[in-house]
N, C-alpha and C positions, 0 to 999 in steps of 0.2 A: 589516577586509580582506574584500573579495568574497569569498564560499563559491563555489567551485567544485563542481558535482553532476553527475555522470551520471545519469540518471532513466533509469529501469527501467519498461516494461508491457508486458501483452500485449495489451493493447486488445479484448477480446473481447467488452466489453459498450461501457456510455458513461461509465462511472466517470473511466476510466483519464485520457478525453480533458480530460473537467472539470478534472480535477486537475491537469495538464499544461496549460495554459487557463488557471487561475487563478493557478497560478505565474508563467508567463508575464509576466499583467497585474499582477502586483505587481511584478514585478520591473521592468516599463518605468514604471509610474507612483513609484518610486523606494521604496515598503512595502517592500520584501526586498531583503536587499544579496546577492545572488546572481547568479548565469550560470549556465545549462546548458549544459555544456559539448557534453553529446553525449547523443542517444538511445538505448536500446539496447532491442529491440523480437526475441522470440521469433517473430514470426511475420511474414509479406510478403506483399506485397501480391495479391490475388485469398481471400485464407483468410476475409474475410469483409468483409460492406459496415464495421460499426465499428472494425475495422483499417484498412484502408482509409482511414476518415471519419481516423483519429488519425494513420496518415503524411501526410496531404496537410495536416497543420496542421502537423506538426512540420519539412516541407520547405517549407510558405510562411514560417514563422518563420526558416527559414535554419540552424536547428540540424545539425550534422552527425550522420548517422543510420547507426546498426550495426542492420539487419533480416536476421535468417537465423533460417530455421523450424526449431525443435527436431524441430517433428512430423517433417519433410522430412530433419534429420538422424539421427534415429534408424533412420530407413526406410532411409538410404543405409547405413548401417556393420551392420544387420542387429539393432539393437539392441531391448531388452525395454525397456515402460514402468514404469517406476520408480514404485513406492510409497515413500512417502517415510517411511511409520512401520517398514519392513522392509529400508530402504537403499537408496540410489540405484546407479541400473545404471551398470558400467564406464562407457558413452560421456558420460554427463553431465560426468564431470571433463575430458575431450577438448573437450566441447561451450561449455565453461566457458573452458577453456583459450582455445583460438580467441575469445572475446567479450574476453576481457579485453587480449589481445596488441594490441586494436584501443581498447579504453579508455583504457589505459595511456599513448600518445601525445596525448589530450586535459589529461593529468596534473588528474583532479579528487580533489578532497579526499574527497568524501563518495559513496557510491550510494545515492541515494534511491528502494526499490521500491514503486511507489505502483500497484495490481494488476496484478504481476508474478504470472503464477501457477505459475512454476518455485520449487521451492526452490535458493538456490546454491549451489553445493559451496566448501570449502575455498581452490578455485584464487580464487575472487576475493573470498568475507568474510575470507579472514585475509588480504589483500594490500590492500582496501581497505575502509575501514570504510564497511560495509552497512546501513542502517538501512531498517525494513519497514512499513510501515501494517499494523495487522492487527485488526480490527472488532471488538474484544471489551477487557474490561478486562484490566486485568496479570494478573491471577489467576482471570480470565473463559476459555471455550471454547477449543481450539484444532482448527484446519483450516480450509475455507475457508469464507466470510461464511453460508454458508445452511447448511452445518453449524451454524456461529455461532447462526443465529436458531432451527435446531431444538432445541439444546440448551435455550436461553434458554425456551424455550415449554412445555417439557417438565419443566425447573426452576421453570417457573412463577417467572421472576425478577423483581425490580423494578428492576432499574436495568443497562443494559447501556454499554458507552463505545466507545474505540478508544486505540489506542497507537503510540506510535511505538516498534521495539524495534533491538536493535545486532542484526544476524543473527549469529547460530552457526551451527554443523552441526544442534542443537538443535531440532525444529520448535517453531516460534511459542512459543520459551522464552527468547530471546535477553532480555539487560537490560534495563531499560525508560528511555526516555529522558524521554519526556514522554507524558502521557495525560490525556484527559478522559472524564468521563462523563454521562447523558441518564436521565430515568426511561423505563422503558417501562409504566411502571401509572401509575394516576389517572383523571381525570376523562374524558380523552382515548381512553383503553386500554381502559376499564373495559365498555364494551359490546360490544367486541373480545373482550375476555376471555372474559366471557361466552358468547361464541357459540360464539368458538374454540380455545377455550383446553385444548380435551382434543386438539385435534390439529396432535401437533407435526410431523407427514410432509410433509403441502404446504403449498402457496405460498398459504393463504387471508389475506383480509383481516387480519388480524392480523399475520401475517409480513410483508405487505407495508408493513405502518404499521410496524413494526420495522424493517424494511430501510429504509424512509422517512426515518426519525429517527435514522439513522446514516449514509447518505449527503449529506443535507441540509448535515451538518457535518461530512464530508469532507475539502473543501475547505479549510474554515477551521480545520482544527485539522493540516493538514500545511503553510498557511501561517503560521498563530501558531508551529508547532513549528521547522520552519525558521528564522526568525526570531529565535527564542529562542539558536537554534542559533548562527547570523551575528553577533548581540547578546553573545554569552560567558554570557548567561544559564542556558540548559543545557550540560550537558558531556555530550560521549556519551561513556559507562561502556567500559573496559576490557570483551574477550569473556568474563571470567569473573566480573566484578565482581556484584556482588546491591544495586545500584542500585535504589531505587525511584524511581528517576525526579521528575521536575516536573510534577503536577499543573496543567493549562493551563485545567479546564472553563470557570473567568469567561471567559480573555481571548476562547475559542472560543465560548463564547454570544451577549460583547460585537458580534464581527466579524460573527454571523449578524446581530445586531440591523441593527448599520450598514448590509449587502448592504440587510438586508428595506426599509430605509429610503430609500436614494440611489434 
C-alpha cells in the first residue's frame, strides 16, 4: 500500500530541498511506493532566498503546502523562544495545534522531518507518527548537525552516521528506526586531522569534509529508509519502545554507488 507522508522542513539552507527532490524523483520513476501528501514548512515566503528556492519546487510539484512562520507566530501572541533542553514556550503547542488541524485532512500515515528545525510538541508526535533525520549515530551527539560535527571533533571520533528516529517529547532520543554509518578517519581524513583536529569551534576544513560525508548520503539513506518503511521491512517502534532499529549502511552506500554512476 502507498505510504502516505507529510514532509516537514524549514528550508533554511539546501539540505532540506535535496531531500524533498530526491524523494520526489523516486517516487515518479516508481523506487518508492509513496505520495506526499502535503508540505508543511515553518517559514514563507520572503524569510530567505533557500526557502524561497524550496516552495517554488514544492508548488511546481503541485504538492499542497501548510507555510506559516513560527518566527512570525511567536512575535504575534508575544511569545519567548523556546529552548528545547529547558522546555518549550506555551505558544508552541498553539502553534502545533494550528499545523496539524490543517495535516489531518490530508489523512497521512507518517510525518517525515527531514530539516525541520522545530522540535514538535505532543499535539502532533503523539497524533501522528513522527519520524526525524538526525546527523549523528543512535548513541552519537544530540542537537543540531554542526553541534553534531563539534562534538565529533572534539571526541576526535572515527565513524559518524545519521538515523531515522520516531519523535518523542524527548530531544533526538526518540527510537531508532533505521540508521547507517560513514568513517570520518582514514586516508581521506587523516591530513584534515592533522591540521585540524584540535579545533573543534569552527567551520574549518575538517568540519566541512565531515559535514560533506554526511550530507552526500542524505538523500540516500532517507530514501533506502522510507522504502524500507513502504516494503514492511522496517517497523516504526512504539514512542517508548528501545528499538535498535535496522541498520541500512550497505543498501545507503549501494544507492550512492549507483547516483555516482548513472
Amino acid at each position: 500500500m502507498t505510504l502516505r507522508i507529510a514532509w516537514f522542513a524549514t528550508a533554511r539552507g539546501t539540505s532540506s530541498r535535496k531531500l524533498l527532490n530526491a524523494a520526489q524523483a523516486a517516487i515518479a520513476d516508481g523506487r518508492l511506493d509513496a505520495e506526499i501528501v502535503c508540505v508543511v514548512c515553518n517559514r514563507e515566503r520572503g524569510q530567505s532566498s533557500n526557502t524561497d528556492a524550496f516552495l517554488d519546487d514544492v508548488e511546481r510539484a503541485g504538492i499542497p503546502l501548510i507555510a506559516r512562520s513560527s518566527g512570525e507566530w511567536r512575535k504575534s501572541v508575544g511569545g519567548k523562544i523556546s529552548d528545547p533542553l529547558q522546555g518549550l514556550a506555551a505558544w508552541r503547542r498553539d502553534y502545533d495545534t494550528y499545523l496539524y488541524e490543517r495535516i489531518a485532512g490530508h489523512r497521512p500515515e507518517i510525518a517525515m522531518l527531514a530539516g525541520y528545525m522545530l522540535v514538535v510538541t505532543d499535539v502532533i508526535c503523539d497524533n501522528l507518527a513522527s519520524l526525524n533525520l538526525h546527523p549523528a549515530l543512535p548513541d552519537g551527539p544530540i542537537g543540531t548537525w554542526q553541534q553534531v560535527i563539534q562534538q565529533l571533533i572534539a571526541e576526535r571520533a572515527h565513524r559518524s552516521g545519521m538515523v531515522l528516529q520516531r519523535v518523542t517529547t524527548e530531544l533526538d532520543r526518540g527510537p531508532t528506526v533505521t540508521w547507517a554509518q560513514y568513517p570520518i578517519q582514514g586516508t581521506d581524513f587523516r591530513p584534515l586531522w592533522e591540521q585540524h583536529g584540535g579545533d573543534a569551534e569552527n567551520e574549518t576544513p575538517l568540519f566541512q569534509a565531515i559535514r560533506q560525508a554526511g550530507a552526500q548520503r542524505e538523500p540516500a539513506f532517507v530514501l533506502q529508509s522510507l522504502h524500507a518503511i513502504a516494503e514492511g521491512i522496517a517497523k516504526i517502534p512504539g514512542p517508548q519502545s528501545s528499538s535498535a532499529g535496522s541498520e541500512i549502511t550497505d543498501l545507503v552506500e549501494k544507492e550512492l554507488r549507483s547516483q555516482a554512476s548513472a
